[in-house]
C-alpha positions as CSV (number, residue, x, y, z in Angstrom):
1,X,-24.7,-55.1,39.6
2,X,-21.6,-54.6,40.6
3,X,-20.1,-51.5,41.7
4,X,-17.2,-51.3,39.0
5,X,-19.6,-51.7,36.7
6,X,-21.6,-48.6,37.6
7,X,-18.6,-46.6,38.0
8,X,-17.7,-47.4,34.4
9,X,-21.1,-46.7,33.2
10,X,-21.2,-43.1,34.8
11,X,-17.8,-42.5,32.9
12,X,-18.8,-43.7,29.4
13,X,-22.2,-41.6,29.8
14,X,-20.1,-38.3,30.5
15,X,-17.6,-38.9,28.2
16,X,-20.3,-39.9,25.5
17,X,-22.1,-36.5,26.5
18,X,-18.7,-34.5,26.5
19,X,-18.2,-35.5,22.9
20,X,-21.5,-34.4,22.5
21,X,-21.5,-31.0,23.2
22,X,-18.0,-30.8,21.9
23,X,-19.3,-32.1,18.7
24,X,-22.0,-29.3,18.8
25,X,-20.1,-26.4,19.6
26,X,-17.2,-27.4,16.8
27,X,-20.5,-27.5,14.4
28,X,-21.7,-23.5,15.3
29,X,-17.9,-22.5,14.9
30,X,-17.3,-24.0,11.7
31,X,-20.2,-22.1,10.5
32,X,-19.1,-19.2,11.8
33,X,-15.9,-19.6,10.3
34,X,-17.4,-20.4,7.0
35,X,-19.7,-17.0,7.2
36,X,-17.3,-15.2,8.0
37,X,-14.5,-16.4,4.9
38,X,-17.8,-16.4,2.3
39,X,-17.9,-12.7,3.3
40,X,-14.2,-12.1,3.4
41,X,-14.0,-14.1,0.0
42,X,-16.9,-11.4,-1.5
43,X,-14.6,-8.4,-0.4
44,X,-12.2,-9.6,-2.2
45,X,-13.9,-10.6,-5.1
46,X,-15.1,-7.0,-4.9
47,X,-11.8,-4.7,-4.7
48,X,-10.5,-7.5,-7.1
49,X,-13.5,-5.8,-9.7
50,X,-12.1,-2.5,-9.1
51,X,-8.5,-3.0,-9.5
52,X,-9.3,-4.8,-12.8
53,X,-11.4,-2.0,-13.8
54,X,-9.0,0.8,-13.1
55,X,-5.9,-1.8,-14.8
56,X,-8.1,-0.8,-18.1
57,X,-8.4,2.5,-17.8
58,X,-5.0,2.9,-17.3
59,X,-4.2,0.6,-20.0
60,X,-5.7,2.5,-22.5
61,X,-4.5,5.6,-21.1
62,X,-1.2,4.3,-22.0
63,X,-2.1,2.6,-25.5
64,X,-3.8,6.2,-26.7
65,X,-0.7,7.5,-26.1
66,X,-2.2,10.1,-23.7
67,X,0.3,12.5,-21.8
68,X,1.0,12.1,-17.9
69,X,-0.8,12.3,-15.6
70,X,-2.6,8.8,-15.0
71,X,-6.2,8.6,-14.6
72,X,-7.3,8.9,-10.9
73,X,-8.5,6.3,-9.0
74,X,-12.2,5.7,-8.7
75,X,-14.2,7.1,-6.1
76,X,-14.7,3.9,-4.8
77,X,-11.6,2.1,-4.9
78,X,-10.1,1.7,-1.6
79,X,-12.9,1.3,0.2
């Protein structure tokens, strides 16, 4: 065999393995990354619930004609 041939075989091998592993690790991070914006996206989802709540509260403070002040916030609403 000749020796060129060998060389090039030992360089296709690690760059065949390279894109392996680089295959692999891009894998774990993109499910990390999707973790990670599934439990940003239920934050959101959550403190969007509130602020909708506390929208009609405030919107029937204001059709019921009721005097200042507003409503407060709820207990929970900035957390």
């Amino acid at each position: 065999m000749p020796d060129w041939l060998v060389g090039a075989v030992g360089t296709a091998a690690t760059a065949a393995l390279g894109f392996l592993t680089w295959m692999a690790t891009r894998k774990s991070n993109l499910a990390s990354r999707i973790e990670r914006a599934e439990t940003r996206i239920a934050d959101l989802e959550r403190r969007y619930g509130r602020a909708t709540d506390y929208v009609e509260v405030l919107r029937e403070h204001i059709n019921t004609r009721r005097d200042p002040p507003a409503p407060p916030y709820p207990m929970n609403y900035f957390d």
